[in-house]
C-alpha positions as CSV (number, residue, x, y, z in Angstrom):
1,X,0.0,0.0,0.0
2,X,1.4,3.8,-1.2
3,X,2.2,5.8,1.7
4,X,-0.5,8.8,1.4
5,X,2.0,12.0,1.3
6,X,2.0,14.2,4.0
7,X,0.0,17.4,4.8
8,X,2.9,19.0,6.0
9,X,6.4,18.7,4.6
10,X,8.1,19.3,8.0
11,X,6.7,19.2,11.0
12,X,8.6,20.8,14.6
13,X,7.3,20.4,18.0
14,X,8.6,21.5,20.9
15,X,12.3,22.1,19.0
16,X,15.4,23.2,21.3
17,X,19.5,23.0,21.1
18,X,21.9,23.8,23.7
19,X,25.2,24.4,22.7
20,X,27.3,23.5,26.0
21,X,30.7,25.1,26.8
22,X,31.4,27.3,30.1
23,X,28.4,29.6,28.7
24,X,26.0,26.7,27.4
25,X,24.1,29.1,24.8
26,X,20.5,28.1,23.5
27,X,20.0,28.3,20.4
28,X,16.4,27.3,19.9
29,X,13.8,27.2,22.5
30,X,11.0,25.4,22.1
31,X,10.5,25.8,18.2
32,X,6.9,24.4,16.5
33,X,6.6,24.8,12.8
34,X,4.7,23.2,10.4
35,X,5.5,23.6,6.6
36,X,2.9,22.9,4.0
37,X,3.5,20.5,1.3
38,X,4.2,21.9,-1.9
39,X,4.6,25.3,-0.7
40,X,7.5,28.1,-0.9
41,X,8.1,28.7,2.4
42,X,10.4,31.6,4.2
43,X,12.4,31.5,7.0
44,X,13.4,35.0,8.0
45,X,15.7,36.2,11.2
46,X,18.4,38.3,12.1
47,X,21.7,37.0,12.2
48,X,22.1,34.5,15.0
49,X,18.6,33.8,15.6
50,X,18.6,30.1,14.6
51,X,18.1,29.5,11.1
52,X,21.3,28.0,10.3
53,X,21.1,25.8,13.3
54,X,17.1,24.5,12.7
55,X,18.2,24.1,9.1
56,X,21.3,22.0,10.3
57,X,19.6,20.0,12.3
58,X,16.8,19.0,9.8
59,X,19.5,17.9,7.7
60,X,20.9,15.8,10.2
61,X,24.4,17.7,10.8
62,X,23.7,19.2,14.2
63,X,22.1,17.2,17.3
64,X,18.8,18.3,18.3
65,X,18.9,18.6,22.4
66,X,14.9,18.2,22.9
67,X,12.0,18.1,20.6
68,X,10.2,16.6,17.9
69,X,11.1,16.6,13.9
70,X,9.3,15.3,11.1
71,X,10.4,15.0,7.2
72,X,8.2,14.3,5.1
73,X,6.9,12.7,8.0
74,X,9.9,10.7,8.7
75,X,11.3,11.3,12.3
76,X,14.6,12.4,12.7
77,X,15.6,9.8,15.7
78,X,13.6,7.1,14.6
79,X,14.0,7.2,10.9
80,X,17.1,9.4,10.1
81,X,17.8,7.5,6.7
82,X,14.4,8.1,5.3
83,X,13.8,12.1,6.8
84,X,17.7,12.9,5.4
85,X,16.7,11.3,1.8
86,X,14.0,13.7,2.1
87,X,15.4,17.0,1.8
88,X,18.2,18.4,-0.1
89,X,19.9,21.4,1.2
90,X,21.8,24.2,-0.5
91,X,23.8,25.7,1.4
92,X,24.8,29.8,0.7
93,X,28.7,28.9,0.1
94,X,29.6,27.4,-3.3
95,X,31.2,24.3,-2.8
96,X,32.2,22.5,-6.4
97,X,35.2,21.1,-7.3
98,X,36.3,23.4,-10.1
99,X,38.3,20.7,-12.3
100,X,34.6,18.0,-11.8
101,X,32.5,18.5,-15.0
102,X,28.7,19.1,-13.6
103,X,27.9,15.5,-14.6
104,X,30.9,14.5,-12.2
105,X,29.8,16.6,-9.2
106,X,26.1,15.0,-9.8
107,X,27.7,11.4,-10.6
108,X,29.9,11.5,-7.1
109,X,26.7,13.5,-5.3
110,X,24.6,9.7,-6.4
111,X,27.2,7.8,-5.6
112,X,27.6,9.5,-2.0
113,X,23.8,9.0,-1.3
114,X,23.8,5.4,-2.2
115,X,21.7,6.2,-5.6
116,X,22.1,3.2,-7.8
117,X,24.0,4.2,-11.4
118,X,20.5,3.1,-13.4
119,X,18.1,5.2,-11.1
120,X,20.4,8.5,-11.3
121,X,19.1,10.4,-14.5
122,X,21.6,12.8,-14.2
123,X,21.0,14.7,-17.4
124,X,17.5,14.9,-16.7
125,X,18.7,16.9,-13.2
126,X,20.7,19.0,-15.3
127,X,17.9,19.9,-18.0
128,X,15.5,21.1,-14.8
129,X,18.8,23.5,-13.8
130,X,19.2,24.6,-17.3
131,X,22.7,23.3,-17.7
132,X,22.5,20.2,-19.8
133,X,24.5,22.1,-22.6
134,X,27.4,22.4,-20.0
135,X,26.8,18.8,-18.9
136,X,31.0,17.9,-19.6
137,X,32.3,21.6,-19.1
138,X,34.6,22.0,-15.8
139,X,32.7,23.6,-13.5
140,X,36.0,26.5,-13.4
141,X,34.7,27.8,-16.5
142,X,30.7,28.6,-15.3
143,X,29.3,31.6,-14.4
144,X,28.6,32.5,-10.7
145,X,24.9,31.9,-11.6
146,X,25.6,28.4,-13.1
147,X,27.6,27.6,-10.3
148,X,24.4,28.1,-7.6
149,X,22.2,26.4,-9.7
150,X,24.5,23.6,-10.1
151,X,24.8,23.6,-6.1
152,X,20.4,23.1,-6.7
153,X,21.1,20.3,-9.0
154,X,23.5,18.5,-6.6
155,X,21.0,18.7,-4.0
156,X,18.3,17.7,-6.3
157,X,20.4,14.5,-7.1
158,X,18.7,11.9,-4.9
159,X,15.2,13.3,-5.4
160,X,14.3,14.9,-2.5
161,X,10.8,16.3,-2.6
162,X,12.0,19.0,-0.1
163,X,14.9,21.9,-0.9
164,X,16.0,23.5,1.6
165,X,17.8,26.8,0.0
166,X,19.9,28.8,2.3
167,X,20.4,32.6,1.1
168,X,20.3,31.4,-2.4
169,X,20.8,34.9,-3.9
170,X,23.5,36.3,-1.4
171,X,25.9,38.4,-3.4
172,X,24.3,38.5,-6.6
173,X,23.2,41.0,-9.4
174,X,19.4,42.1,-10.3
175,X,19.5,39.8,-13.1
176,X,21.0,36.9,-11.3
177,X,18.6,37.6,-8.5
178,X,15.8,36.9,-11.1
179,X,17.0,34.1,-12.9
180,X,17.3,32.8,-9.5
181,X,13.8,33.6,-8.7
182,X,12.5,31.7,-11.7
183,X,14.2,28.6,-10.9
184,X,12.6,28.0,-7.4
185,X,9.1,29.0,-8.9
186,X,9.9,26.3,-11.6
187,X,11.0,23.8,-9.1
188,X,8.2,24.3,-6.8
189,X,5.7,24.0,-10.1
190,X,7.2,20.4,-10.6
191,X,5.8,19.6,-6.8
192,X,9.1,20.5,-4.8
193,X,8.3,22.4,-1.5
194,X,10.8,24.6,-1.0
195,X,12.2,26.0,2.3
196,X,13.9,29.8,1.7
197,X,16.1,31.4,4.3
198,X,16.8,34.8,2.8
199,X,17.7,38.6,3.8
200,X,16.6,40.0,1.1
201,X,12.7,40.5,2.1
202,X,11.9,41.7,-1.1
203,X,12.8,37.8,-2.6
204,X,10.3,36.5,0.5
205,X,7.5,39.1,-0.3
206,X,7.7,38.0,-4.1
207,X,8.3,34.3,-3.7
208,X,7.1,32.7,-0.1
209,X,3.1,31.5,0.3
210,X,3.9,31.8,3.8
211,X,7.0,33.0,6.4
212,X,7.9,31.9,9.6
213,X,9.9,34.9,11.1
214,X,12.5,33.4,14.2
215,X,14.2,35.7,16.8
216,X,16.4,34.6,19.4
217,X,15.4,31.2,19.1
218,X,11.7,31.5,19.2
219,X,9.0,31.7,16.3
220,X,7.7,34.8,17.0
221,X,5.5,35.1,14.0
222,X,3.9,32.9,11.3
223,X,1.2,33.2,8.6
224,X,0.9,33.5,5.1
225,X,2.7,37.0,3.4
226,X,-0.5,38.4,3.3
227,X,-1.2,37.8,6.7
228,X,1.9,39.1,8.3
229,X,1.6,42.1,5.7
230,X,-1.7,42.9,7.4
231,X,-0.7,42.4,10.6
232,X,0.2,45.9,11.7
233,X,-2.5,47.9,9.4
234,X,0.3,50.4,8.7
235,X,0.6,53.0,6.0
236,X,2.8,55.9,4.8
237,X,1.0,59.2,3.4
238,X,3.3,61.3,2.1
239,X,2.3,65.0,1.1
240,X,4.3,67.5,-1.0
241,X,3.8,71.1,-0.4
242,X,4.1,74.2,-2.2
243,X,6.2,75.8,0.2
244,X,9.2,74.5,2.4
245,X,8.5,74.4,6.0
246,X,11.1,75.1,9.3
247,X,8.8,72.7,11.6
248,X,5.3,70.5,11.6
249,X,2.8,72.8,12.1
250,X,0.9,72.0,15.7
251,X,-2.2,71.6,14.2
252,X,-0.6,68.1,12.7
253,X,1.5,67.2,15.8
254,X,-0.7,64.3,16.6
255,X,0.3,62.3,13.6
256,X,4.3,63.1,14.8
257,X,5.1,63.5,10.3
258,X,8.3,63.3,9.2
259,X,9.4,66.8,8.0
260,X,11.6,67.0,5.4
261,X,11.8,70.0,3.6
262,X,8.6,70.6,1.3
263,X,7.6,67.3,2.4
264,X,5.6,65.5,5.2
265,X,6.1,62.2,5.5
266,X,3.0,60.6,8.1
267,X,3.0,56.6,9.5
268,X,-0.2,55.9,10.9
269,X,-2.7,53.1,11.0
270,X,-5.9,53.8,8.5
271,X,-8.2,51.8,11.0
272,X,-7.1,54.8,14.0
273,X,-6.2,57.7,11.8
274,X,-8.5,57.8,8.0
275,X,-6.7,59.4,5.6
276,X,-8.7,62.3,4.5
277,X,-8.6,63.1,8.6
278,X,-4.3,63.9,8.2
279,X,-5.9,65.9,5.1
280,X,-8.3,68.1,6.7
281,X,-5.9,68.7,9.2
282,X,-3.3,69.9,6.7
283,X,-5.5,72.2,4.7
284,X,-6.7,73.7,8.2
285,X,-3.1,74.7,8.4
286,X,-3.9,76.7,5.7
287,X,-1.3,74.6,3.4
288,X,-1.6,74.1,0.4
289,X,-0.9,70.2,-1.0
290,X,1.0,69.8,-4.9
291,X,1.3,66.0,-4.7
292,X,0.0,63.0,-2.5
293,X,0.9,59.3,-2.3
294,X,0.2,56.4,0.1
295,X,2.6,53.3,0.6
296,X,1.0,50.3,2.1
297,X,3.6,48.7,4.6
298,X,6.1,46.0,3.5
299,X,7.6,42.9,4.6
300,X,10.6,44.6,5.6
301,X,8.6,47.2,7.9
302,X,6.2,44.0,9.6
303,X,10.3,42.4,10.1
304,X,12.0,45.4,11.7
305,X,9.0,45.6,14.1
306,X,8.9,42.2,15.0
307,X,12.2,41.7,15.6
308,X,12.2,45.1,17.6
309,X,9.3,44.0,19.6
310,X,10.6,40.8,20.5
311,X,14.2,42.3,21.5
């Protein structure tokens, strides 16, 4: 009898990791996560808040200390073989032998993972990367953006119907970024759920279904983008006048705007403060408006004040 596939393509409960030395430091406390299958899913935190070391423990390189983790709904402990053939992870560094061809790296990669030589469809691999013409080049003579989505291919190599990728666009140009962008929505069309870690929140607003955001070791937020974009009800008004002011006038102190030069910048929250309210307020200050524009809040704004909140 099939196996019926899994709601969630890793489940967490209860997740935490010491790291001992004469100041034992802990690294995750308490984690629960559940990531749907056949999603794109974000992971976003500052630096040090625990990515790296949830992501290495999924992929059985670091020792959990206490908890609960399921991949593919294989448990870590009980069923380490099955959960690590699971996932494939990409890690941010490039790490290719320069003088392998990318058929060699993916040939050694099967070999390493016990894939048998008749099962490996290595070309195949390479076509869903986009480097089957470079199949017997060395891989000194690709370009950075080859290289990264070779590092996808490796990882790929076994099958995994998880990918884990790790700051897949660290360092890279616009275009590169895009390309990049591409591939994962490609991947994840052929049924791979993919797990992002990224610090550019622009690639998580454009990519992810849903984001897990981690501080200090602690989930302090998770729901789909839309959700966390909603989640403080912010906006930015910005006004342009027809006249350059020396201070906010007091009739607007309320709002505390931004004043610089002919413009006022306001942050408020259109379910407290309607927008034609800030308006009335500026024309009763007898000054007179040459442009308007209103910014809904980002992912970047909903991150800075999570992470500030949870400091």
């Amino acid at each position: 009898m099939t196996k019926p596939l899994p709601d969630a393509a890793i489940q967490i409960q209860g997740l935490t990791k010491t790291y001992s030395g004469k100041t034992p430091k802990q690294a995750l406390k308490g984690v629960d996560l559940a990531i749907p299958r056949g999603s794109i899913f974000g992971l976003l935190g500052p630096n040090g808040a625990g990515k790296s070391t949830l992501i290495n423990i999924m992929a059985g390189l670091v020792t959990k200390t206490s908890g609960q983790v399921k991949i593919w709904d294989y448990d870590i402990d009980r069923q380490s073989r099955m959960a690590r053939s699971a996932i494939g992870v990409v890690p941010q560094e490039i790490t290719i032998d320069p003088f392998f061809t990318p058929r060699q790296s993916l040939e050694l990669q099967a070999g390493l993972y016990g894939v048998p030589k008749g099962e490996r469809n290595i070309m195949d691999i390479l076509a869903v990367v986009g480097l089957a013409d470079k199949a017997n080049a060395y891989a000194r003579s690709l370009s950075g953006g080859m290289k990264r989505r070779l590092m996808v291919a490796k990882a790929m190599v076994h099958r995994p119907p998880i990918l884990v990728l790790d700051e897949p666009t660290a360092g890279v140009d616009v275009e590169l970024r895009r390309q990049l962008w591409d591939q994962v929505r490609q991947l994840n069309a052929r049924g791979v759920t993919i797990l992002l870690t990224t610090h550019y929140l622009e690639e998580a607003e454009r990519l992810c279904d849903e984001i897990a955001i981690i501080n200090h070791g602690e989930i302090i937020a998770q729901d789909t983008t839309q959700g966390l974009l909603a989640l403080f009800d912010a906006k930015v008004l910005e006004v342009r006048l027809d006249q350059t002011l020396d201070k906010v006038p007091e009739l607007l102190a309320p709002w505390q705007p931004e004043l610089r030069g002919n413009k006022l910048i306001f942050s408020y929250r259109p379910s407290q403060s309607p927008v034609n309210e800030i308006l009335r307020a500026i024309r009763h200050a007898e000054l007179e408006i040459t442009d308007v524009s209103t910014k809904e809040s980002d992912l970047e704004d909903t991150f800075v004040q999570l992470t500030q909140d949870a400091a």
